[in-house]
C-alpha positions in Angstrom: 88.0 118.6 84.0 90.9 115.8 84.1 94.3 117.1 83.7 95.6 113.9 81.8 94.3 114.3 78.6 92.9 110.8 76.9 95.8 110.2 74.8 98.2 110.2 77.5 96.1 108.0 79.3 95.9 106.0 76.6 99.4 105.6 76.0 100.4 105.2 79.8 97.4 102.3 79.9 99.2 100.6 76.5 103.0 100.8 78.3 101.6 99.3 81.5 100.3 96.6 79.6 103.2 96.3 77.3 105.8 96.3 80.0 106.2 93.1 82.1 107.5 95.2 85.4 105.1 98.0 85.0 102.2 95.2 84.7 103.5 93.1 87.6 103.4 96.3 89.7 99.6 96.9 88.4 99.3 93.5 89.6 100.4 94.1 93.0 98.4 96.8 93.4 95.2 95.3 92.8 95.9 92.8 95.4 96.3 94.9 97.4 93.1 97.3 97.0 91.9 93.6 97.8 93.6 92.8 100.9 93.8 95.5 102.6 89.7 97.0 101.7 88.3 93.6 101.6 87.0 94.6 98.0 87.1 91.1 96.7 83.6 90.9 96.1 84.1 94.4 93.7 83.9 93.7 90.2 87.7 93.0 89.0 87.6 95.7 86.3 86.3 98.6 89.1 89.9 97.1 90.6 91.8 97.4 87.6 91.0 100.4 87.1 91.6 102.1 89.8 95.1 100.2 90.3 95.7 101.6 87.1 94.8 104.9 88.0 96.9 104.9 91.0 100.2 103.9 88.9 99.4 105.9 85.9 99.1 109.1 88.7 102.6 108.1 90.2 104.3 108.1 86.7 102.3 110.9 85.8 103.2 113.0 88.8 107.0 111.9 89.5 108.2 110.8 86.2 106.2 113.4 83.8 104.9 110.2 82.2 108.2 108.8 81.4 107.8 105.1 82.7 111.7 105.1 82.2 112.0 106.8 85.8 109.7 103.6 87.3 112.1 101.5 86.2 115.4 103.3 87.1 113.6 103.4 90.6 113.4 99.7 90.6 117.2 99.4 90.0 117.6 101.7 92.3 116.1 99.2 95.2 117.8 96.3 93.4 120.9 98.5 93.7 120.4 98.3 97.4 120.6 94.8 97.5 117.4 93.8 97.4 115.6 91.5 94.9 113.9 92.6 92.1 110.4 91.0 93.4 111.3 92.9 96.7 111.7 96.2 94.3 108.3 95.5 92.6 106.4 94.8 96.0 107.7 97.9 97.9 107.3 100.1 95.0 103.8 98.9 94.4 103.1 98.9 98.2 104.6 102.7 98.7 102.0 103.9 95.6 99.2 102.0 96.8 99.8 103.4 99.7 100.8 106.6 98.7 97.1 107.1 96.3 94.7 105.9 98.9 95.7 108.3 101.5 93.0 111.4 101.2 95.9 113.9 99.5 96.5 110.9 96.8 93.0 110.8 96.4 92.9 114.5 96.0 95.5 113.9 93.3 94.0 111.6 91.6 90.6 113.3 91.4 92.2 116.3 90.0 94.1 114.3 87.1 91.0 111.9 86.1 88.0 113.9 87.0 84.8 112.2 87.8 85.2 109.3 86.0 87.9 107.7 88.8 87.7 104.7 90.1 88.2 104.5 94.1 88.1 101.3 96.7 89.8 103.7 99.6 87.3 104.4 101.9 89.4 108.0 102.1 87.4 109.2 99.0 83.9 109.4 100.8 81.1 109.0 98.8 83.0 108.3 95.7 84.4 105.3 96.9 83.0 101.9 95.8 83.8 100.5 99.6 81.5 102.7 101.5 81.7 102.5 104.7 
């Protein structure tokens, strides 16, 4: 059974859609799942999905679902002196990175159930890239 009960995921799918850094992040992420498992020829909403997944689990497991901490993380790059482009891409890049590794898979699984959506090869049979 999913921990993240449908509204939440509802309401975490709405901000990430409603939220112009939250969607370029999404954004990021399903270019990656591209690049980096050659799932171009995967239908774009399997992708989707599981990009959203995979940011909906980091705000869900760091933040509590307060999107408010994503951004304050961003700043917190800026802060640093990097762009805000560079705080998108690393941010995406460290939770893409983060969720396709077998524990973030593990995570994921436990917080969406059967219904996930995986391209990482680290899922097994549940993954759309089998390998």
């Amino acid at each position: 059974m999913p921990r993240i009960s449908d509204e939440q995921h509802r309401q975490l799918r709405q901000a990430i859609a409603d939220h112009a850094f939250l969607h370029r992040i999404l954004r990021q992420i399903e270019n990656l799942h591209k690049v980096v498992f050659h799932a171009d020829d995967l239908d774009w909403k399997f992708i989707r999905s599981s990009a959203e997944e995979i940011l909906i689990a980091d705000i869900v497991t760091r933040y509590q679902g307060n999107i408010d901490g994503v951004y304050f993380a961003l700043r917190k790059i800026e802060e640093s002196g990097q762009s805000w482009n560079y705080a998108l891409s690393e941010y995406a890049t460290y939770t893409h990175n983060y969720y396709t590794m077998p524990l973030g898979v593990i995570l994921r699984k436990d917080l969406f159930g059967k219904d996930s959506h995986f391209v990482t090869p680290a899922a097994g049979p549940d993954s759309a890239t089998k390998r």
